[in-house]
N, C-alpha and C positions, 0 to 999 in steps of 0.2 A: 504494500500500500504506500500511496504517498500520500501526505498531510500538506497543503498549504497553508499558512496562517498570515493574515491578512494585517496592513498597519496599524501598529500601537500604541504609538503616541504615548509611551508615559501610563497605558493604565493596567499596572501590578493587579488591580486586583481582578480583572476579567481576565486579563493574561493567566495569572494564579488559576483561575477556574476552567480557564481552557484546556490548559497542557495535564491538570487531574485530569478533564474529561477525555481525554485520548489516551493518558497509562491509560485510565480504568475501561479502553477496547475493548482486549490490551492492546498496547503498543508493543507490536515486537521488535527484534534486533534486527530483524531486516527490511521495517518499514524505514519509509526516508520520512524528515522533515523539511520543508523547507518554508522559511519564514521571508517573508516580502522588503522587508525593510522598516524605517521612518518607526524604529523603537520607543524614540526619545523626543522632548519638544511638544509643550503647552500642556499636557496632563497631569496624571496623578501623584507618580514618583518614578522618573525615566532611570533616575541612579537605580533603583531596585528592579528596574524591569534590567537592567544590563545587568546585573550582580543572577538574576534569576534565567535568564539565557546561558550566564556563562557555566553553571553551575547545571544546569539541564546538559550542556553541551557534553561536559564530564559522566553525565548518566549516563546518556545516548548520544553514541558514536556519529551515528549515521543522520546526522543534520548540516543544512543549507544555510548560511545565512546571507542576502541579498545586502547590499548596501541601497538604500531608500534616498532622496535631497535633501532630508536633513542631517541625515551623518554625512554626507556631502559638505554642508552646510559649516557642520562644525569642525570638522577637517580643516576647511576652507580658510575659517577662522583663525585657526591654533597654524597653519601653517601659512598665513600673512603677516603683514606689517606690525609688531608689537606695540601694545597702547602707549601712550606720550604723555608727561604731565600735559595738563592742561593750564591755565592761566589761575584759577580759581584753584585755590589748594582744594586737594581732598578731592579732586577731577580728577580724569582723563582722558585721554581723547583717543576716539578709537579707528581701525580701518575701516574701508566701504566692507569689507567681506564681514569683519565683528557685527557693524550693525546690521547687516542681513538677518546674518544669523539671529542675533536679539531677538529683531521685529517678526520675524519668522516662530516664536518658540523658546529661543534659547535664553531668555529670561528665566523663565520656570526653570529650565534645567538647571543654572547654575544656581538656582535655590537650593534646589533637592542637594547641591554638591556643599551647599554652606560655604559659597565661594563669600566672604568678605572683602578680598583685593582684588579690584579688576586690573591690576597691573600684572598680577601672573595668576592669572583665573583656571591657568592651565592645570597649573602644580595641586593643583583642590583634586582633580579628576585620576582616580588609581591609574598605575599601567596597565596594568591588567583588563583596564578599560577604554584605555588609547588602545591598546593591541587587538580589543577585539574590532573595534570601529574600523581600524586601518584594514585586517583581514576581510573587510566585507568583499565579496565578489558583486560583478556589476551583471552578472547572469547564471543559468545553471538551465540545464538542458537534457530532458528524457526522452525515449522515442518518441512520446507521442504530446508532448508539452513542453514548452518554452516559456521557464520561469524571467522575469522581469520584473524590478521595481513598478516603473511606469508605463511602459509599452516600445514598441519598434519602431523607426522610420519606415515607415511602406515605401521599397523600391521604387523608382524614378519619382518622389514628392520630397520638398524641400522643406526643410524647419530649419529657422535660426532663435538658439537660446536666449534667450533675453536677460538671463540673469547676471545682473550689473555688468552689461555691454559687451560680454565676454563668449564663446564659444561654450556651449557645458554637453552634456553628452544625453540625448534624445532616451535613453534608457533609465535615466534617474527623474526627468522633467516632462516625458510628451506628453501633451493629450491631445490637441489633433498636430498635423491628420492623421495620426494611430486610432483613435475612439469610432473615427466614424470608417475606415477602408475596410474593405469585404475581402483583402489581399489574406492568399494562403499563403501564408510565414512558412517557406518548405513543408510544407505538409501538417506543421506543429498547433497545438492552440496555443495562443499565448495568454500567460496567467499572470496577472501583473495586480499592482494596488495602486496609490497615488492619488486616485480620482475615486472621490467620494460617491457612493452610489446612491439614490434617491432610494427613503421610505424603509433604510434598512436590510435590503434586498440584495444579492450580487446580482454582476451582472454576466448573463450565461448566457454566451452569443456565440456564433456558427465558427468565428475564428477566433474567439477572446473569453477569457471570464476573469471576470473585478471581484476583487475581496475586498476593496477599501470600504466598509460600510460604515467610516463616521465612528467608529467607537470613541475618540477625544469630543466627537460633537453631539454626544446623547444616544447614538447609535449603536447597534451590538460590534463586539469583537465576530468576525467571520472569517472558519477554516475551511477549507474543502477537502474532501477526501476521493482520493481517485484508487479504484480498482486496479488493478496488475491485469498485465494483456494476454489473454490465453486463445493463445492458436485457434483459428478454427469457431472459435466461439463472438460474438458480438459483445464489444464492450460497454458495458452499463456507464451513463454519466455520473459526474462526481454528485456524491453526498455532501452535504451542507450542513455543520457544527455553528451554533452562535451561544453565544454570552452576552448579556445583556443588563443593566442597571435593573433592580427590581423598580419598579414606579408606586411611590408612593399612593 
């Protein structure tokens, strides 16, 4: 079997009830995981969703972890311009990529981290947790599926990234024209997050399926689970795992 699990944005505690809900399958040792990306950024506690990834990771061997734009993001950050005094004690002034990042999310994050100096905001964040962000892959690929943060450029169409003026890579950012082409990605579906899906729901289309369902924006946590291909036989679509806030 393979698990996808959809962006997390920071929330431990639907994440926490996700990954029980797949041990308790079970989950075997030769099911895959693979996780979409965008862990961290505006939610609940992004340091504990890293700290509980990494520690899952050491259970089970056999997991994917995608790099998402916002560990893009924060990457981007820590490996630009270092902040400056500023004029006004007790300031600083930061790069165009820091504040991206902020205005993006990473406000919250460096909460969770109890960062107090934004002069080395870095040194707050364990190794252990630069290592795993830096390991992210930017794809991951099964016969019959093609993992993705965000989606694919569709051969012969043009996208240019906009994020602050610079070239960025169509697999951590698109959404069209990936969202709407009906293009067969070599034969593959492509399973991506990034783009929130409307009312809680994935999205399950001829060449595509979205996990991003919004779980930072009131929305469930959403995994998919895909069957293993048996010769001969017609393969069943993925099954659909969600977690959800209970509603008052």
């Amino acid at each position: 079997m393979i698990y996808a699990i959809g962006d997390i944005h920071g929330q431990i505690t639907m994440l926490t009830e996700m990954l029980d809900m797949i041990r308790c399958r079970p989950l075997r040792d030769e099911d895959e995981i693979v996780f979409l990306g965008d862990y961290i950024d505006r939610g609940e506690d992004s340091r504990a969703v890293l700290d509980l990834l990494i520690g899952f990771s050491r259970e089970h061997e056999n997991v994917v972890f995608l790099r998402g734009n916002h560990e893009q993001l924060m990457l981007d950050a820590r490996d630009g311009p270092a902040p400056e005094p500023a004029e006004q004690p007790g300031y600083v002034l930061h790069s165009a990529a820091m504040l991206t990042w902020l205005q993006n999310g990473g406000v919250d994050t460096l909460l969770n981290y109890e960062v107090n100096d934004f002069a080395c905001w870095w040194d707050f964040i364990p190794r252990s947790h630069w290592q795993f962000i830096r390991e992210t892959q930017l794809e991951h690929l099964s016969d019959r599926y093609h993992f993705v943060h965000a989606g694919l450029l569709p051969p012969g169409k043009s996208w240019e990234g906009d994020y602050w003026d610079r070239h960025v890579d169509p697999r951590l950012w698109i959404r069209e024209p990936f969202l709407s082409s009906r293009h067969n990605f070599d034969g593959r579906t492509v399973v991506f997050g990034h783009t929130p899906q409307r009312n809680g729901r994935p999205m399950l289309g001829r060449n595509k399926i979205g996990l991003d369902t919004g779980a930072v924006f009131g929305g469930p946590l959403t995994a998919a689970v895909f069957a293993p291909t048996v010769p001969g036989r017609r393969t069943a679509g993925p099954e659909f795992l969600q977690v959800a806030y209970a509603k008052e």
